[in-house]
C-alpha positions as CSV (number, residue, x, y, z in Angstrom):
1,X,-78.9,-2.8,-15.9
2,X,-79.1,-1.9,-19.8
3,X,-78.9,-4.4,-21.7
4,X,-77.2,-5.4,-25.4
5,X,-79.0,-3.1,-28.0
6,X,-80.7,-0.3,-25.5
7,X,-80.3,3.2,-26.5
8,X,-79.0,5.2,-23.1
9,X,-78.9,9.1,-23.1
10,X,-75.0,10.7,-24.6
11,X,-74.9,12.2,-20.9
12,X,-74.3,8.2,-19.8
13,X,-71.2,8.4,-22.1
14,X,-69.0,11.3,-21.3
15,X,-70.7,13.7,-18.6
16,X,-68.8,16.6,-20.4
17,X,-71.4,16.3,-23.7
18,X,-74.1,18.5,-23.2
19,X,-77.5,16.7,-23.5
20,X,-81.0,17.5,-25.4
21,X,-82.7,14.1,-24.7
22,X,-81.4,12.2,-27.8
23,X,-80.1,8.9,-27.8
24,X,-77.2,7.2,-30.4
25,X,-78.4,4.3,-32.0
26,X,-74.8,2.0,-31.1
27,X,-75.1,-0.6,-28.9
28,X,-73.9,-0.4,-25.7
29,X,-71.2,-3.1,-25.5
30,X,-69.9,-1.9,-28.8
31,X,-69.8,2.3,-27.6
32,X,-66.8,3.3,-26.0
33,X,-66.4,6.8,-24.5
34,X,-64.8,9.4,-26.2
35,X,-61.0,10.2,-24.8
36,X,-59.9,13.5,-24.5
37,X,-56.5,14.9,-24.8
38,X,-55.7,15.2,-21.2
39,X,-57.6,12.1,-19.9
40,X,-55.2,9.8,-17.6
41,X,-55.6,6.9,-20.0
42,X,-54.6,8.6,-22.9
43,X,-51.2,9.8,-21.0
44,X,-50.3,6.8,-19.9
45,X,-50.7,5.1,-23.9
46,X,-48.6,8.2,-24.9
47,X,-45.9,7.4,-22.1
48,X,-45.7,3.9,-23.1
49,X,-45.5,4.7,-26.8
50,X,-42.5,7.1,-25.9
51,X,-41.0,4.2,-23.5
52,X,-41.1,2.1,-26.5
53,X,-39.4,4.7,-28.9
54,X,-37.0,5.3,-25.9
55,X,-36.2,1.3,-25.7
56,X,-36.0,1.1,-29.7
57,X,-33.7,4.1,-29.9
58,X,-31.4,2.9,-27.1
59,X,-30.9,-0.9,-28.8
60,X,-30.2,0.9,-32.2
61,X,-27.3,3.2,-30.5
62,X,-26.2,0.2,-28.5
63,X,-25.9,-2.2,-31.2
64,X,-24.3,0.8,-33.4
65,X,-21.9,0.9,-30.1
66,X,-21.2,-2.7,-30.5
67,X,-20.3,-2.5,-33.9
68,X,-17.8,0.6,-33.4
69,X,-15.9,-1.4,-30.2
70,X,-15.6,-4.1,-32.5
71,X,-13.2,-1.9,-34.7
72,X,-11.1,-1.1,-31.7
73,X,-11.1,-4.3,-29.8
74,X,-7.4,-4.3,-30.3
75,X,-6.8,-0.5,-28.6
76,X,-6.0,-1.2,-25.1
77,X,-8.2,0.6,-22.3
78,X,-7.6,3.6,-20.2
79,X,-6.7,3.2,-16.5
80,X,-7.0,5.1,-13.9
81,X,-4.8,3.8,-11.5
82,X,-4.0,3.1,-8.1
83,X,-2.1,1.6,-5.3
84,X,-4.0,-1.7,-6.4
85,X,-1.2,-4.1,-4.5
86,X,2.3,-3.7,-3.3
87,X,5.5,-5.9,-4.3
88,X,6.4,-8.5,-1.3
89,X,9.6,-6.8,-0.7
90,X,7.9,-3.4,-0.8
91,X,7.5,-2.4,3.5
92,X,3.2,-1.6,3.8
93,X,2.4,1.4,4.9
94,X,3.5,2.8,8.3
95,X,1.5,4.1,10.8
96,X,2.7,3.9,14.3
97,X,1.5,5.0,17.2
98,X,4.4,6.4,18.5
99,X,4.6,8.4,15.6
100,X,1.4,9.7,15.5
101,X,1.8,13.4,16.1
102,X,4.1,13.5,13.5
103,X,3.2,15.2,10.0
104,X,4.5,15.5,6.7
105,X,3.8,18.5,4.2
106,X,4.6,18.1,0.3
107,X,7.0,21.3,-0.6
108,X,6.7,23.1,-4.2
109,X,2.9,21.1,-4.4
110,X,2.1,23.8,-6.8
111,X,4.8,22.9,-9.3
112,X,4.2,18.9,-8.8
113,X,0.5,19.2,-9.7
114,X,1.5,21.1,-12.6
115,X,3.4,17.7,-13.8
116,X,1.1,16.1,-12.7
117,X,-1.9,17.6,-15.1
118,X,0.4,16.3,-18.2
119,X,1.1,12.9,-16.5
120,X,4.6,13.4,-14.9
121,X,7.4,11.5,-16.6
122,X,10.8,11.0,-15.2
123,X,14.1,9.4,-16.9
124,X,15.9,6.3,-15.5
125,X,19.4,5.4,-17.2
126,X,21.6,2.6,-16.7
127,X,23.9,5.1,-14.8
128,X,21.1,7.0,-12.9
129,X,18.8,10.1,-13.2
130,X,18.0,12.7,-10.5
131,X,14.0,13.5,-10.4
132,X,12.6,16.4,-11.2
133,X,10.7,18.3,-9.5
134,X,12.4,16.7,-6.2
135,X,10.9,15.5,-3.5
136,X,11.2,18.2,-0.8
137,X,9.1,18.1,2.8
138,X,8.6,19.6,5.8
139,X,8.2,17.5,9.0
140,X,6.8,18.4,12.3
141,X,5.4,16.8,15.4
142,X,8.5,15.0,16.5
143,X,9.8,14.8,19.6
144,X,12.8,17.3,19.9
145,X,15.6,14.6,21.4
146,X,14.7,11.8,19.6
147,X,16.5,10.2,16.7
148,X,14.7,10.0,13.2
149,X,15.7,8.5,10.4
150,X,13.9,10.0,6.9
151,X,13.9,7.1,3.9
152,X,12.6,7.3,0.4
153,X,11.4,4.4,-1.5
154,X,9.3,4.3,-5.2
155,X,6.3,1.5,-5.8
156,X,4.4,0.4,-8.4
157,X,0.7,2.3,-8.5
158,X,-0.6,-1.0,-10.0
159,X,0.3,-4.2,-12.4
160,X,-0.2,-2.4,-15.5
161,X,2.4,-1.4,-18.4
162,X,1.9,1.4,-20.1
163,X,2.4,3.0,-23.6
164,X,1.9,6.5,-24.8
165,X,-0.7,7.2,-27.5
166,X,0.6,10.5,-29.4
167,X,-2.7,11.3,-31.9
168,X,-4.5,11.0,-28.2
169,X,-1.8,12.6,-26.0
170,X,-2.3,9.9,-22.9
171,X,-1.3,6.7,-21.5
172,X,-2.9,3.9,-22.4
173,X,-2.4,0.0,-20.5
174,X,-0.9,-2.7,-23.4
175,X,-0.6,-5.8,-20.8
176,X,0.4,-7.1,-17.3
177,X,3.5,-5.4,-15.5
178,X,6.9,-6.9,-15.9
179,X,8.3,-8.5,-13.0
180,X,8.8,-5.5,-10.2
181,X,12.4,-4.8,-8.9
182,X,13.2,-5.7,-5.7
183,X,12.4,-2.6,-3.9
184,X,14.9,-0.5,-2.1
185,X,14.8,2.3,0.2
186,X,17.0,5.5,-0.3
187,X,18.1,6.9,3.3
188,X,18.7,10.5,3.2
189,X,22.2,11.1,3.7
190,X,21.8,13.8,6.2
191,X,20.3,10.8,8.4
192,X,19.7,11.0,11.3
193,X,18.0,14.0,12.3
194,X,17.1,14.9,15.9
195,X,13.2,15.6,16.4
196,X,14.4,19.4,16.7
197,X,16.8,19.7,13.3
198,X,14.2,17.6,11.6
199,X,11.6,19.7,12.1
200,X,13.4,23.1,11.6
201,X,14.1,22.1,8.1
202,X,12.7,21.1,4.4
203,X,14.1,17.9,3.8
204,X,15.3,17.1,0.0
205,X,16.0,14.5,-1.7
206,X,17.7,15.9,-4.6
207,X,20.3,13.5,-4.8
208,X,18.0,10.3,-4.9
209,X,18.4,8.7,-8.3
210,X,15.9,6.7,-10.6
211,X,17.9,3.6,-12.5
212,X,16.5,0.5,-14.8
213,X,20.0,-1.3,-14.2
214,X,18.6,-4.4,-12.2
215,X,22.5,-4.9,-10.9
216,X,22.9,-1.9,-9.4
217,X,25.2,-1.8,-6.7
218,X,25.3,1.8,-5.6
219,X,22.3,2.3,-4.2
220,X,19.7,4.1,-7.2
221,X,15.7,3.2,-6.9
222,X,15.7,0.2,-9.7
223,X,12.4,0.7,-11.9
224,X,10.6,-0.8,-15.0
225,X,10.5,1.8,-18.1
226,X,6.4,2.4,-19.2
227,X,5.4,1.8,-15.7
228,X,3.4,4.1,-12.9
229,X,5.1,4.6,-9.7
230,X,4.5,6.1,-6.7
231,X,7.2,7.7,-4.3
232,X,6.6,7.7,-0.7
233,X,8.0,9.1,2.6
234,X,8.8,7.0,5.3
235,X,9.6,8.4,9.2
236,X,12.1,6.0,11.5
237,X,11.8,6.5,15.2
238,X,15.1,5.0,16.4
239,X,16.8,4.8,20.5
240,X,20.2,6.3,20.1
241,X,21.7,3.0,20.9
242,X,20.3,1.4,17.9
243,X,22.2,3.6,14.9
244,X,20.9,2.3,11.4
245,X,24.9,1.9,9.4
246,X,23.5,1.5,6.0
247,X,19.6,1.6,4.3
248,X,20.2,-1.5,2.2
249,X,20.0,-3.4,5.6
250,X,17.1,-2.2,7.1
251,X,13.7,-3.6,7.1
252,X,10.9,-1.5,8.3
253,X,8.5,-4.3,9.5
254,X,10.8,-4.0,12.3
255,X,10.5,-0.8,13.0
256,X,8.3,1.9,14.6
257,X,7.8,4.0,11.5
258,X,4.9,6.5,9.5
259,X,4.8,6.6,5.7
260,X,3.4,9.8,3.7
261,X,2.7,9.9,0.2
262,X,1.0,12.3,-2.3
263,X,-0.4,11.8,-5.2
264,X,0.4,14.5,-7.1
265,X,4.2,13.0,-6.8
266,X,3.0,9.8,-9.1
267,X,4.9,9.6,-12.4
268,X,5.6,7.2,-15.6
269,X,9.2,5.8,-15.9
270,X,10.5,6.6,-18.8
271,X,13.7,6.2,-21.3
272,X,12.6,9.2,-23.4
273,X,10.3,12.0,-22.6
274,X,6.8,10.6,-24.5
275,X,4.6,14.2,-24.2
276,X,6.2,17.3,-25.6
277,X,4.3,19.1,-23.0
278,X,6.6,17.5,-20.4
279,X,9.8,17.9,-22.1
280,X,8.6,21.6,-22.6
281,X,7.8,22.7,-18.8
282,X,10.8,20.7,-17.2
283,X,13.2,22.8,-19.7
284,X,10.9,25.5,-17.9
285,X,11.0,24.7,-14.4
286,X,14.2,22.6,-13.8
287,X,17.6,24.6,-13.8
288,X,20.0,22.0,-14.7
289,X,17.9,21.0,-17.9
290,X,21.0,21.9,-19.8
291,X,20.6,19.6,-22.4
292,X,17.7,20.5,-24.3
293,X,19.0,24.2,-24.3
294,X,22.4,23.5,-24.7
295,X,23.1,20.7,-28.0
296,X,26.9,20.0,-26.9
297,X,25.8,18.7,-23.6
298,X,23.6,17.6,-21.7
299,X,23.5,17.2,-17.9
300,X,24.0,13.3,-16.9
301,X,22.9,14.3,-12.7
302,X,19.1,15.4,-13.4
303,X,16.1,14.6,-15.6
């Protein structure tokens, strides 16, 4: 073994030097090889200078992120939403077994997911507002002599309340949901439907109205204005013996039922249209929209 001090041919250093038989003077715990560019040692001091660049970089931009939330710590966040929980007097879901052949199809989807790009909006009035686009279905799968009942109700998507940001053009969350309306379900008035008529059909419920008058007595959906709601379909198996008189008595936990919903249907309640875009394609699109066309009148049945 060489020892501290001996002189050791340059091929002993790096076996890539070519060699005459000369020796360097250095002593041999002080020499250290000569690294090339594409040794493994070298890349792997390069890769953890970079790593330590990368780490340097990242707590600058993070603390520069700090200091920019900091400015709009008062801005509330955006949600995306969903059916995060039900009101107690909202029925859950239906799904029986006796109604399991039976299907549900989402008329004019074309038209609702147009809405529903611009974040749908629909009016509620003391007196009560028709939605637009409508709800209209087509059912099949039911048994032909049967008895079905067809009921709409409206639920919250989530506890939020909601406010419209015009420089951003969205909905933003500003705070916890206001107590939720008792909910009610809307039985169409062409109720009930044999399994045959009901699936030879499109079912609409154009004359289902949206109100924020917590005393209503005449049957409307009640709702909260600057909230997300969800309208859903639900499917009634009854015997003939067993008629259902009114929908304000009902309750579907009793009841062998199946609920549909789409999502595309989901809309803010609102006083006042918030997006231009909205007012703009339901002046399009919806018929009776005489109001914004017409300034000495406006229609008081639809939105």
């Amino acid at each position: 073994m060489a020892r501290t001090g001996e002189k050791r041919p340059i091929d002993t250093l790096h076996s890539t030097i070519p060699t005459s038989g000369h020796f360097l003077d250095i002593p041999l715990d002080l020499a250290a090889p000569k690294r090339f560019k594409f040794m493994i040692d070298h890349l792997l001091d390069i890769s953890d200078a970079d790593e330590k660049a990368e780490r340097t970089t990242i707590a600058v931009r993070t603390s520069r992120n700090y200091s920019d939330d900091s400015k709009d710590r008062e801005e509330p966040e955006e949600c995306e939403s969903s059916m995060e929980q039900l009101p107690k007097s909202s029925p859950p879901p239906g799904n029986s077994h006796i109604l399991r052949h039976v299907t549900c199809r989402l008329e004019g989807r074309e038209l609702w997911n147009k809405f529903y790009e611009l974040s749908t909006e629909m009016i509620i009035t003391k007196s009560g507002r028709r939605m637009f686009p409508t709800m209209k279905l087509s059912i099949a799968g039911c048994e032909p002599d049967v008895l079905y009942y067809v009921f709409l109700d409206v639920v919250p998507v989530d506890n939020r309340r909601y406010r419209y940001i015009y420089n951003k053009s969205s909905w933003l969350t500003a705070g916890k949901a206001e107590p939720t309306p008792r909910n009610r379900l809307y039985m169409h008035p062409d109720s009930p439907f044999t399994g045959e008529q009901l699936c030879n059909q499109v079912i609409s419920f154009e004359k289902a109205k949206l109100t924020n008058n917590e005393v209503d007595k005449t049957g409307h959906l009640i709702l909260n204005s600057m909230h997300k709601y969800q309208p859903r379909i639900h499917v009634v198996r009854r015997p003939r013996e067993r008629p259902i008189e009114q929908a304000l008595t009902i309750d579907l936990h009793n009841e062998h039922y199946k609920t549909f919903q789409f999502k595309e249907t989901q809309f803010m309640a609102v006083t006042a249209y918030q997006n231009q875009l909205i007012t703009k394609l339901k002046i399009e699109k919806n018929p009776f929209a005489k109001g914004f066309r017409d300034p000495n009148g406006r229609s008081p049945e639809y939105d």
